[in-house]
C-alpha positions in Angstrom: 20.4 146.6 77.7 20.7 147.1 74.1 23.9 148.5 72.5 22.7 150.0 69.4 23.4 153.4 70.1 26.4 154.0 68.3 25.4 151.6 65.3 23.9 152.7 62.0 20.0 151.7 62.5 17.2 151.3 60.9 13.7 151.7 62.3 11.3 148.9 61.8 7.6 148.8 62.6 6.5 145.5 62.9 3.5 142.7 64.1 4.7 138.8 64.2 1.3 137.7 62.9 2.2 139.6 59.9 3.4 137.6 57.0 4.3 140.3 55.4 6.7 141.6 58.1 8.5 138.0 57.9 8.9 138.6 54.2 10.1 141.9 54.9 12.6 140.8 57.2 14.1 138.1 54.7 14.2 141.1 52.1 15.9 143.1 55.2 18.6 140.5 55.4 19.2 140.2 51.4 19.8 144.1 51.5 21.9 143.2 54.6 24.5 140.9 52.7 25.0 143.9 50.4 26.6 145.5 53.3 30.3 146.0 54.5 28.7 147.4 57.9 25.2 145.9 59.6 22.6 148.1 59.8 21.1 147.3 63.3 16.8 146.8 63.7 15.2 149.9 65.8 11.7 147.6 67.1 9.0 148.7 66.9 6.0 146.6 67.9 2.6 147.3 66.0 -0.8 145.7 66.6 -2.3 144.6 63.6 -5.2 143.3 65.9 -6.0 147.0 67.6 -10.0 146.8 66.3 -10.1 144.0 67.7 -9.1 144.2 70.6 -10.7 143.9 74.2 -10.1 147.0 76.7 -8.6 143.3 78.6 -6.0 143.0 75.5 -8.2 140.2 74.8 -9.4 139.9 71.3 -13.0 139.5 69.8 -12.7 138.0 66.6 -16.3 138.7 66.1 -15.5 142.4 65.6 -15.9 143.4 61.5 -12.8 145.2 60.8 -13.5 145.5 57.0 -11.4 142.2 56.0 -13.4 139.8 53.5 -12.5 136.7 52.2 -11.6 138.2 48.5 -9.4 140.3 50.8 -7.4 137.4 52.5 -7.2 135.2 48.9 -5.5 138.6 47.6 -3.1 138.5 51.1 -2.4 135.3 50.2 -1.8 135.3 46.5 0.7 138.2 47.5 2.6 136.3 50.5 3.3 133.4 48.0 4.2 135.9 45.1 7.1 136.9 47.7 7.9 133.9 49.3 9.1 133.2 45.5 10.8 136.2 44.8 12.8 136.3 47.9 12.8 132.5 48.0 11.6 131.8 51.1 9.8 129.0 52.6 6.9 129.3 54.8 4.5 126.7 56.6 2.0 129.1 56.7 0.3 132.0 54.6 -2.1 133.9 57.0 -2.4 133.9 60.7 -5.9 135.3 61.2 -6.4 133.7 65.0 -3.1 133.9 66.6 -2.8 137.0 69.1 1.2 138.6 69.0 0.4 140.3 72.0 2.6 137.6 74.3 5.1 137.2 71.9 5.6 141.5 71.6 5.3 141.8 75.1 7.9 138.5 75.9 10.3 140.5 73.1 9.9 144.3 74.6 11.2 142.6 77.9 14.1 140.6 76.5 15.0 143.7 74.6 15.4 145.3 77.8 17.5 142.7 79.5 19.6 141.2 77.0 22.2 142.1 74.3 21.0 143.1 70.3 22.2 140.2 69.1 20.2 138.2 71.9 17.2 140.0 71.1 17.5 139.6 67.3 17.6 135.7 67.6 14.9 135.6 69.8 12.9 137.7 67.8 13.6 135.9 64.6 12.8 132.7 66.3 8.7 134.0 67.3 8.9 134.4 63.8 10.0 131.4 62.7 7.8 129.6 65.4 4.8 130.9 63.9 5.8 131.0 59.9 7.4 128.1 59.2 6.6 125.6 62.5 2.7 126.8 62.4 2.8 127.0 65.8 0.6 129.7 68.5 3.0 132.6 69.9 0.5 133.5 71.6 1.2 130.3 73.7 3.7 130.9 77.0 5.1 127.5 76.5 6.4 128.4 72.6 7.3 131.3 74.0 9.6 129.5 76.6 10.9 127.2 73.6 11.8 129.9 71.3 13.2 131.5 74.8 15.6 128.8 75.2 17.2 128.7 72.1 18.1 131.6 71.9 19.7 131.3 75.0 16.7 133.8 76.7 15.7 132.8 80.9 12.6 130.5 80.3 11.1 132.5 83.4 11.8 136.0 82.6 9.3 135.2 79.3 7.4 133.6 81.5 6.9 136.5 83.9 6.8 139.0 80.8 3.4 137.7 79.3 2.1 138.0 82.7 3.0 141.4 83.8 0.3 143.5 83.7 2.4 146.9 83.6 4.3 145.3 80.7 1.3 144.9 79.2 -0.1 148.0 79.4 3.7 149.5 78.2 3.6 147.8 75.4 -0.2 148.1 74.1 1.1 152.6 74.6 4.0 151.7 72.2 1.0 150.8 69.7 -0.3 153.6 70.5 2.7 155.9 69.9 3.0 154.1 66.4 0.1 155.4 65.7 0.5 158.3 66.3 3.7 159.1 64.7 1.8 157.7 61.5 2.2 154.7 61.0 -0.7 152.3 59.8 0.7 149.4 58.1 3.2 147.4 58.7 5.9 146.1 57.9 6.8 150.0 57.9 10.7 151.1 57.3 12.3 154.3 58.4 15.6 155.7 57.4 16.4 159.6 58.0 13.1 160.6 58.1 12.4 158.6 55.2 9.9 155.2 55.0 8.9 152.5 53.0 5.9 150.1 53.6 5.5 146.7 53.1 7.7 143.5 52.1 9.7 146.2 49.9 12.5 144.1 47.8 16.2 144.7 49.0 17.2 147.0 46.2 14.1 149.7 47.3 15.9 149.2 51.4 18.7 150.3 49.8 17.6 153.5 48.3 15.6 154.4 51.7 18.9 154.0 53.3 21.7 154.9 51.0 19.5 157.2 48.6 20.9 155.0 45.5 
């Protein structure tokens, strides 16, 4: 049900166990305030655990996807470099365990039945859940709190990260990020135009307004 259609958008690749995709969406909403008109989010969900992951949608965490411990230490020297640049505060740095796939999943579905601005809280509340509360969305039962403040039916989410054609729906939407090139996230597109990463407001503005 979403009315975006008629809205200046912008496209947005994106994983909520990336930090780096909360960052980006707090630069997102600095570029935002520079606005006279909003400049709506086209979802996209991306799977940052896609080596990992079970043909069940299960992950192994066993599975060597090329990530070493100098690697994380650099993630997280970079998340807090941002988190002071765009001055945001975060109870976590890295979410190495937690599986999105419930919370993508519960946020495809509520995209579908609710209103943008619906969807936009409840997205930004996974987010938030995970970022600054610490807690599992890959949990039902965070789900279904986030759900409820943002005004979401506590058994549609419920029902979502259960739904095995949903599943499936969504784990193809991966796939088609893939495949249209995308293998990073967070990932920005404007008129055939992109930016990757936590970008800082005055580089969303040039991918959008070419200033």
């Amino acid at each position: 049900m979403s009315d975006t259609a008629s809205r200046e958008q912008i496209t947005v690749f994106s994983d909520y166990v990336c930090p780096f995709c909360y960052l980006g969406r707090h630069s997102l909403d600095q570029y935002q305030e520079t606005r006279e008109e909003p400049l709506e989010i086209d979802w996209h969900p991306f799977d940052l655990r896609s080596q990992k992951r079970n043909p069940d949608g299960s992950i192994d965490h066993s599975v060597d996807d090329g990530k070493d411990e100098e690697y994380f230490e650099q993630a997280k020297e970079n998340v807090r470099r941002l988190q002071e640049e765009y001055d945001v505060e975060m109870d976590l740095e890295l979410s190495r365990d937690v599986d999105s796939l419930p919370a993508q999943m519960a946020a495809v579905r509520v995209h579908d039945e609710y209103d943008y601005e619906t969807w936009l809280t409840f997205d930004w509340g996974i987010f938030e859940a995970l970022w600054t509360e610490g807690r599992d969305i890959g949990d039902a039962d965070v789900l279904v709190d986030v759900a409820e403040e943002a005004g979401v039916d506590p058994d549609l989410v419920r029902e979502a990260v259960d739904d095995d054609d949903l599943r499936e729906r969504v784990r193809g939407m991966f796939e088609e990020a893939s495949q249209q090139g995308v293998t990073g996230v967070p990932t920005f597109a404007y008129d055939g135009y992109g930016a990757r990463g936590a970008v800082p407001p005055e580089q969303l503005e040039r991918l959008v307004e070419g200033t």
